[in-house]
Short mmCIF file of the C-alpha atoms (twelve columns), coordinates in Angstrom:
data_MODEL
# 
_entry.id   MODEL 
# 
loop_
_atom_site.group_PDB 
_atom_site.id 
_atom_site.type_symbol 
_atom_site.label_atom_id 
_atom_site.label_alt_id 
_atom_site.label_comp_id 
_atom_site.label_asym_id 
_atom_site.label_seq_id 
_atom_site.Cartn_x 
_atom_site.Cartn_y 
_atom_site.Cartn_z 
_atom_site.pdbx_PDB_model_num 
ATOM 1  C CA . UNK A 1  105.172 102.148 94.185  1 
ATOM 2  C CA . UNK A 2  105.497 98.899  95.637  1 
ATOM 3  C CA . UNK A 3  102.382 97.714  97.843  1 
ATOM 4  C CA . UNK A 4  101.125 101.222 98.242  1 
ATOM 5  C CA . UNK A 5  105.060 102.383 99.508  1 
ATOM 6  C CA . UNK A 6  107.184 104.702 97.414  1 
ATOM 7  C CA . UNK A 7  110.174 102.156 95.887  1 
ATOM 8  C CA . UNK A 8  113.266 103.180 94.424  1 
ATOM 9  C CA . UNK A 9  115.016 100.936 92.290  1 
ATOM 10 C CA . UNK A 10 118.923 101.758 91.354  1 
ATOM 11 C CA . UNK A 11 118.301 100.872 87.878  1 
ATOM 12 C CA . UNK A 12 115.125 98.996  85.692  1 
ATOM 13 C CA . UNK A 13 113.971 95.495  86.218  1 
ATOM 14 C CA . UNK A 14 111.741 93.046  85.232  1 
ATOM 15 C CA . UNK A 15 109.034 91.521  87.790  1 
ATOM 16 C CA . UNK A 16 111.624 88.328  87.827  1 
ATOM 17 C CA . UNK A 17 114.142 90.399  88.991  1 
ATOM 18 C CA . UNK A 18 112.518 92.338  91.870  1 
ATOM 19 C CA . UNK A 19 111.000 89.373  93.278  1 
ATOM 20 C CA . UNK A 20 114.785 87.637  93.812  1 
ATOM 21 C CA . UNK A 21 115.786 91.359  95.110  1 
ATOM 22 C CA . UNK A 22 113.353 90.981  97.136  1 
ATOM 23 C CA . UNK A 23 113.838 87.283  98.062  1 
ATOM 24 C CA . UNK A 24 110.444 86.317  97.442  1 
ATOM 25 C CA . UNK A 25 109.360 83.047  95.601  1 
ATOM 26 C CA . UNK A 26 107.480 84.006  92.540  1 
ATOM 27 C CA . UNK A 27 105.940 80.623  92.827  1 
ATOM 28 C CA . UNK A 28 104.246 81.687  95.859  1 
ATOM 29 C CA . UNK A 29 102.732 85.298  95.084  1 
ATOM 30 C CA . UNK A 30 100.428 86.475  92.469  1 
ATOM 31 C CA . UNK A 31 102.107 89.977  90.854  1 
ATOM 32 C CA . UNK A 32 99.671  93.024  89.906  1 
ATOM 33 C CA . UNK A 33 101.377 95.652  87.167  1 
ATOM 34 C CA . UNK A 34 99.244  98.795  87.147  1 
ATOM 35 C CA . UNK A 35 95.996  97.620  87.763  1 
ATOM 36 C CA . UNK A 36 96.916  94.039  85.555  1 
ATOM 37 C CA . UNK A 37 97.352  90.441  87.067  1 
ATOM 38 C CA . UNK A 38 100.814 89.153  85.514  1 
ATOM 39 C CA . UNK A 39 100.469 85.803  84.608  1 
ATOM 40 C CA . UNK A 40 103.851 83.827  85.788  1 
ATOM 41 C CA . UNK A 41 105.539 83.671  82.320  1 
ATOM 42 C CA . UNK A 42 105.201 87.506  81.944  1 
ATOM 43 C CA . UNK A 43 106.976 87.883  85.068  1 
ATOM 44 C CA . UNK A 44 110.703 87.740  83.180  1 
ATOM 45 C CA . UNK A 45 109.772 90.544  80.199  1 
ATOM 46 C CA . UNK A 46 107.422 93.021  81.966  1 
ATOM 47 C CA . UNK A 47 109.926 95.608  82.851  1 
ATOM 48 C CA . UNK A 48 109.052 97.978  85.615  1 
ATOM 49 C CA . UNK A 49 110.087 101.562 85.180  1 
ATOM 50 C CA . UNK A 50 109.455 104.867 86.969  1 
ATOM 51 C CA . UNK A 51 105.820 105.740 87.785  1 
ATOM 52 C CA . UNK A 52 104.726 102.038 87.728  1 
ATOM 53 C CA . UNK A 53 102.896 100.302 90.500  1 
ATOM 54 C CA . UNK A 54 103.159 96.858  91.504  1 
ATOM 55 C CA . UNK A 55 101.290 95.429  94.311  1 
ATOM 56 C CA . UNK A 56 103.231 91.736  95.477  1 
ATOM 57 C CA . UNK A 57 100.391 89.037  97.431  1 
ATOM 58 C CA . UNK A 58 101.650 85.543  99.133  1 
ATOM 59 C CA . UNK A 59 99.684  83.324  98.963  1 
ATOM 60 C CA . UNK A 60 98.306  81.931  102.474 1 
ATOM 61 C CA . UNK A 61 97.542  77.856  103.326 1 
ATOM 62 C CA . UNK A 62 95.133  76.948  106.101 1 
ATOM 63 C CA . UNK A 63 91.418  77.225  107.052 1 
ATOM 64 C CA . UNK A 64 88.801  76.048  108.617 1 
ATOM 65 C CA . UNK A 65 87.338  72.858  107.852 1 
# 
């Protein structure tokens, strides 16, 4: 599951490598791995495999003053 949509994935990856799949800047999002907050460094040995959920949020600028 990826953000609450079924996923597949041709073969298993780590968080790393589904974020530059995905083209996203891992920089920019926080990563959650089955109900866990993945802190940045864990991003390039958590390996996701079948049955796993991973929910991706970007991070947003702006507001009010």
């Amino acid at each position: 599951m990826l953000n609450g949509d079924r996923f597949d994935l041709a073969a298993s990856l780590t968080v790393s490598e589904l974020l530059a799949q995905l083209d996203i800047d891992p920089r920019r999002v926080a990563v959650e791995h089955n109900l866990t907050v993945l802190k940045k460094p864990a991003y390039d040995t958590t390996r996701l495999i079948e049955g796993d959920a991973v929910e991706i949020v970007n991070f947003v600028g702006g507001g009010a003053r």
